[in-house]
Structures are given as structure tokens and as C-alpha cells.
C-alpha positions, 0 to 999 in steps of 0.5 A: 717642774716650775723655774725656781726648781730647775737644777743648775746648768752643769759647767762647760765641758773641757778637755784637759791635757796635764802638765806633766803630759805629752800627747804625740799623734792626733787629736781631735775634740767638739768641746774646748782643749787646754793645753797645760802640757805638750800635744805634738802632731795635728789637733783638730778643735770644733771649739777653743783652744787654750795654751797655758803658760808652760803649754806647747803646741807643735803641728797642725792645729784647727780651731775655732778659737785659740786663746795662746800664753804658752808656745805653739809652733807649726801651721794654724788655721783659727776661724775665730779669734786667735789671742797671744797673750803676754806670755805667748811665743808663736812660730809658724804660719797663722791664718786666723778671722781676728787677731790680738797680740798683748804687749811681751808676745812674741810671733814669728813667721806669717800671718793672713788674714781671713776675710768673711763673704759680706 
């Protein structure tokens, strides 16, 4: 098959929690999670997490990135970057590699700083 024939390569994969949904227990995904309703207990992500406006997260949540317009509560362990944008609430504690807060977000409880080894 030559280059110009090749398809397409399919989007990215996104696992997508509805508006009108509330998840109560455990999740868990390799791919990214948007979260346009509610999850209520641990959520464990390989990939990014991403609270819409009108979303909430409450418990304990694992990820590699977490991207944040909605509100999350609870205890988060972020290996990347965590981004609250202007929408965002956060109350919890927070333990994230990078940090960005826009203007209008509004954080409460603690936040530590992750350190890479040189």
C-alpha cells in the first residue's frame, strides 16, 4: 500500500460520562475520561482526566493529566499537568508534577508539589 492510500488515522479514544449521569463506585480507564456528569468514588486514569463545566468529581482520583472547568472534591494524585480553568472549584488536597490556575478558579485545601529525580 503506498502513503497517499493509507486511511486515516481513527481519532482518539474518550471515555464519556453524560450529563444527565451519575457514576457511584470505582473507575478505572487507559484512555482519557470526560466527565460531563457526576463520578462519585475513586477514579483511576492512565491518561486525562476532564471535568467540563457542570461536571463533578468527588473522591479519589489518579491521572495523568487532569484538565478541571467543573468541580472536584477529595484527595488527587496528578503526574502531570493539572489545569483549573476559570470555571474550576477544587477542594481537597492536590499533589500534582505542574500546576495552572486561570483567573476566576477557585481552590481550596492543599497543594504539594511533585518533584522529578534529575
Amino acid at each position: 500500500m503506498g502513503f497517499f492510500n493509507r486511511a486515516p488515522a481513527p481519532p482518539p479514544s474518550r471515555t464519556v460520562i453524560g450529563p444527565k449521569t451519575t457514576l457511584k463506585g470505582a473507575l478505572s480507564s487507559r484512555q482519557d475520561i470526560e466527565v460531563q456528569g457526576a463520578v462519585e468514588g475513586p477514579l483511576r486514569c492512565k491518561a486525562t482526566v476532564i471535568v467540563v463545566a457542570g461536571g463533578h468529581v468527588q473522591g479519589e482520583l489518579d491521572c495523568v493529566t487532569l484538565s478541571c472547568e467543573g468541580s472536584a472534591s477529595g484527595k488527587a494524585d496528578v503526574s502531570g499537568l493539572s489545569r483549573f480553568g476559570e470555571t474550576a472549584t477544587w477542594d481537597g488536597d492536590l499533589s500534582t508534577a505542574r500546576l495552572s490556575v486561570s483567573e476566576g478558579a477557585r481552590l481550596t485545601g492543599t497543594i504539594r508539589a511533585l518533584t522529578t529525580k534529575p
